[in-house]
N, C-alpha and C positions, 0 to 999 in steps of 0.2 A: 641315849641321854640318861644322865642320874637323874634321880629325886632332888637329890641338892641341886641342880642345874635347874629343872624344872621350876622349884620351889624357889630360888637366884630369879630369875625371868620369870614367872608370878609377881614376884615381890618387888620387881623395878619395873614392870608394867602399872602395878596397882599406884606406884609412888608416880609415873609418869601422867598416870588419869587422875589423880589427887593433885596435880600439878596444872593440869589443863582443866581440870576443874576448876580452881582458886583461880586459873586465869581469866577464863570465859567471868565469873564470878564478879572479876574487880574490874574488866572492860565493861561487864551491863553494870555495872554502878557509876562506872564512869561516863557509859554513855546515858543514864538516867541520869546523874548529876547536871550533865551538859544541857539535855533535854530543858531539866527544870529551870536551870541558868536561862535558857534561849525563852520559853515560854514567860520568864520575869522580865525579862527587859525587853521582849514582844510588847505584854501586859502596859510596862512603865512608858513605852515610847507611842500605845497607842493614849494612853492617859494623856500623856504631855501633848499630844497633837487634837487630843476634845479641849483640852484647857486653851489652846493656843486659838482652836476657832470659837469657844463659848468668849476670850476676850473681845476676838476679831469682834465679834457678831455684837456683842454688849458696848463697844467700841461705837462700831457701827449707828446701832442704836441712839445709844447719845448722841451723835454726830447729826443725826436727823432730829431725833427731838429737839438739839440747841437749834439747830437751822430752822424749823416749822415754827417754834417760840419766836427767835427774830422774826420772822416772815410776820408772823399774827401781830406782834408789835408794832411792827412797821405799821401795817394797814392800820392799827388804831390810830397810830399817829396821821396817820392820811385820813384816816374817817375824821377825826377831831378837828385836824384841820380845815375839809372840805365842810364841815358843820361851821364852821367858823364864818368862812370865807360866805356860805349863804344866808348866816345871818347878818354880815356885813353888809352884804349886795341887797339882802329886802328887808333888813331893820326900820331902814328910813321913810323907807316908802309906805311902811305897817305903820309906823309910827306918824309920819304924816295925815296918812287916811283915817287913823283914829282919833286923831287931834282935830281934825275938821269935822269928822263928825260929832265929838264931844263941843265943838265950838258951834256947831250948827243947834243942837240941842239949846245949851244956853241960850240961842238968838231966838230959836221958838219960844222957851218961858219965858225971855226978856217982851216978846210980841203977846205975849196970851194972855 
């Protein structure tokens, strides 16, 4: 085999691993580009998915607070009521009792 031959096949090996260099090269870039791609829209879709249950839950929330506020309402209005209804039922009767004895009084100083 020549020098030239040798030096022919040196010099198109050197250019075939200068080749699969540059390849290996642009696939890890393209597979780091992919990577970074997949780890951002990993990122975005677990973001969307705490956004999605901090609404549920703040949702939720409110949903119980309106409900416990009616509930408490409600009972005021049944307490106000029930306050009502027993002053209705022993108004008269206080009121009576205190008139007789306010009128009793009068009959003692009318007597004394």
């Amino acid at each position: 085999m020549k020098l030239s031959d040798v030096l022919s096949v040196l010099l198109s090996t050197e250019d075939e691993a200068t080749e699969s260099v540059e390849a290996a090269r642009r696939q890890a870039e393209q597979i780091l580009r992919e990577s970074r791609e997949k780890a951002a829209s990993d990122q975005e879709a677990r973001l969307t998915a705490a956004r999605s249950q901090a609404k549920a839950i703040v949702e939720s929330a409110r949903h119980s607070a309106e409900l416990e506020a009616a509930q408490i309402s409600d009972m005021a209005v049944r307490g106000r009521q029930k306050v009502k209804d027993q002053f209705a039922e022993k108004a008269p009767e206080i009121v009576a009792k205190l008139a007789g004895e306010i009128a009793s009084r009068y009959e003692e100083r009318g007597r004394g």
